[in-house]
N, C-alpha and C positions, 0 to 999 in steps of 0.2 A: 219806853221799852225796857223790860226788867236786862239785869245783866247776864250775858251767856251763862252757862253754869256747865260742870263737867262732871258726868256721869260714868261710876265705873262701865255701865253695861257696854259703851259705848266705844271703849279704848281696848287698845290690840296691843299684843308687846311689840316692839320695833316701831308705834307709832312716833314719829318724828316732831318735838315741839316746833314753830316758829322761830326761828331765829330772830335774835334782838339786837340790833347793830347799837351802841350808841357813839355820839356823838366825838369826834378825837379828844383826849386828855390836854387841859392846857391847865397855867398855874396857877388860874382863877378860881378853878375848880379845885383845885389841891387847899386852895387857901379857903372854899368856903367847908369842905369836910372837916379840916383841920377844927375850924367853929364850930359845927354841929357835930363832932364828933368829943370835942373835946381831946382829942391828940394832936400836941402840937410839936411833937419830935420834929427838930428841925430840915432832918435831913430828906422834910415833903417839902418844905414850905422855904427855907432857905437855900441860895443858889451858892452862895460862896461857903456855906457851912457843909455842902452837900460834896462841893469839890476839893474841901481841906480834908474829908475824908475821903479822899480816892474816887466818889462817884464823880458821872461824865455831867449830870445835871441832877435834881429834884426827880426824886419818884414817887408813884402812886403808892399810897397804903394798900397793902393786900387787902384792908377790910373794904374797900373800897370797890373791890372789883368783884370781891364777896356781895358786897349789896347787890351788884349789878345782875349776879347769877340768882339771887338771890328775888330779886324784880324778875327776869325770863320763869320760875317757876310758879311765882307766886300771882303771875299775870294769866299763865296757863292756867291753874288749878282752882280758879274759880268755884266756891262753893266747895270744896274741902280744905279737910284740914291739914297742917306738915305737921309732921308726927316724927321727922326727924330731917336735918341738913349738916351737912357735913362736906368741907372743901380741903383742898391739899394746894397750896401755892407751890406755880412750876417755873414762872420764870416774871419777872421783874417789868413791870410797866411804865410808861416814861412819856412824858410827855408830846404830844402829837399821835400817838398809838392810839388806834380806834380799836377798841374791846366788842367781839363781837358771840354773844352768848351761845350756846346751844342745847338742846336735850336729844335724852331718847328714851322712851317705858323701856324698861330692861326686865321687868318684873309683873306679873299681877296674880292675887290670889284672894281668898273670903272663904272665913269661917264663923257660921254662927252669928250671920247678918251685919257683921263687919267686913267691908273690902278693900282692899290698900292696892296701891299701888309703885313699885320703884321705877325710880328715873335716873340715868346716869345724866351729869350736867358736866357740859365744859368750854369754858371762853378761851378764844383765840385772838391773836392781835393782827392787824392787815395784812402780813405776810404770811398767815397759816399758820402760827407758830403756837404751841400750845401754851397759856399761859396759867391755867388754872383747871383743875378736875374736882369733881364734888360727884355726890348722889343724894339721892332724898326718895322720902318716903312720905305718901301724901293719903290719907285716910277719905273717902268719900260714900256718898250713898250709892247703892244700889242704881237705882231710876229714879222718873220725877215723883212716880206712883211710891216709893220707901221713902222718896223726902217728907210727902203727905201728910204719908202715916204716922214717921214719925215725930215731926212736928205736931201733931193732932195727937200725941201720949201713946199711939197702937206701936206694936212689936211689930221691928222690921221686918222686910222680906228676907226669906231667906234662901238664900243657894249658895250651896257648896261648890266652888270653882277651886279646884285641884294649882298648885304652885305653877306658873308657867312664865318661862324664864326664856331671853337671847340665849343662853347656853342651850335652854334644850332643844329650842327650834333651830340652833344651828345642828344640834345631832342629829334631829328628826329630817331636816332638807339634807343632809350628804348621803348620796348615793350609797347603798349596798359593794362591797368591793366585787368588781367583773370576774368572772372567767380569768381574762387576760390580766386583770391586773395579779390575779392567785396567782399567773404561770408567772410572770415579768418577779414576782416575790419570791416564787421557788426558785427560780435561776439565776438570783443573784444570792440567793442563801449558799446553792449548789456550788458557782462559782467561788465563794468564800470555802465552800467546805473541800474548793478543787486545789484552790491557794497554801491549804495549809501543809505544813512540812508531812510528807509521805513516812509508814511504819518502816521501818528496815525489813527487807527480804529476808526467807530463810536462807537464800543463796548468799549471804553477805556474809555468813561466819566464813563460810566453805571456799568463798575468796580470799579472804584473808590469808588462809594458811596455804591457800596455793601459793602467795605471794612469795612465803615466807620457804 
């Protein structure tokens, strides 16, 4: 059976990736990255070098957990291309913490028989905590009928699909402001403009000097 494959026609913004739990961090792991990464900074891999500098234990490489978000997209996207990834480390990962990835299309758009797609990505640790945010941008065909074609040397299909972003479908779904809500905003405008310090009277000179 060929492998899934992911078709822009297919995908909606706010489509929700899979979540990818993996398994809790322990210092096996620490030490086999260490190997295949070629970073052996000790403050993954060492417990006592970890604690002469103020850490509580051995922590996970960012790049580590990079990979990890880096597998939730690249498991999704199937039969495209990433055209761009990019991560921000938020907070520190430690042994026994189960990394648990996420996504969301935040973005799609195609011009001129190219069509992309963005994704915001971001792993969390068992407590909900946020530990890492990234986005990417994943380049794909049209349908299975433009993989075809152009595999077979013919010009893509083509359709122009207009930028469509979570920002505008959040504009597009909030209600029109009510009636009420117009009146509840003039009357607290009114209110403020009820608040503020009054002009002096023309009768205030005319006191004065009666005083006097």
């Amino acid at each position: 059976m060929p492998a899934r494959k992911l078709y822009f026609e297919g995908i909606r913004v706010g489509d929700e990736l899979p979540a990818l739990a993996k398994a809790p961090i322990d210092r096996v792991q620490l030490s086999r990255y260490a190997g295949a990464s070629g970073d052996f900074n000790p403050v993954h891999v060492d417990e006592i070098y970890a604690k002469s500098v103020g850490m509580p234990s051995v922590y996970a490489p960012g790049m580590l957990v990079m990979g990890m978000l880096g597998q939730l997209i690249s498991d999704w996207a199937r039969g495209g291309q990433l055209r761009r990834y990019h991560v921000r480390f938020i907070k520190m990962v430690w042994p026994g913490d189960t990394v648990v990835c996420k996504g969301r299309v935040s973005d799609r758009h195609g011009e001129g028989g190219r069509y992309f797609v963005d994704v915001e990505l971001w792993a969390e640790n068992q407590r909900g905590e946020l530990v890492m945010k990234g986005n990417s941008t994943i380049q794909l065909f049209y349908s299975l009928e433009d993989e075809n074609r152009q595999r077979s040397g013919q010009a893509p299909i083509v359709v122009e699909v207009p930028r469509e972003s979570l920002l505008n479908a959040a504009a597009t779904a909030s209600p029109d402001e009510s009636d009420e809500d117009e009146e509840r905003r003039a009357a607290g405008m009114g209110s403020k403009k009820a608040g503020a310090k009054p002009a002096p009277s023309a009768a205030a000179p005319a006191a004065k000097k009666a005083k006097k």
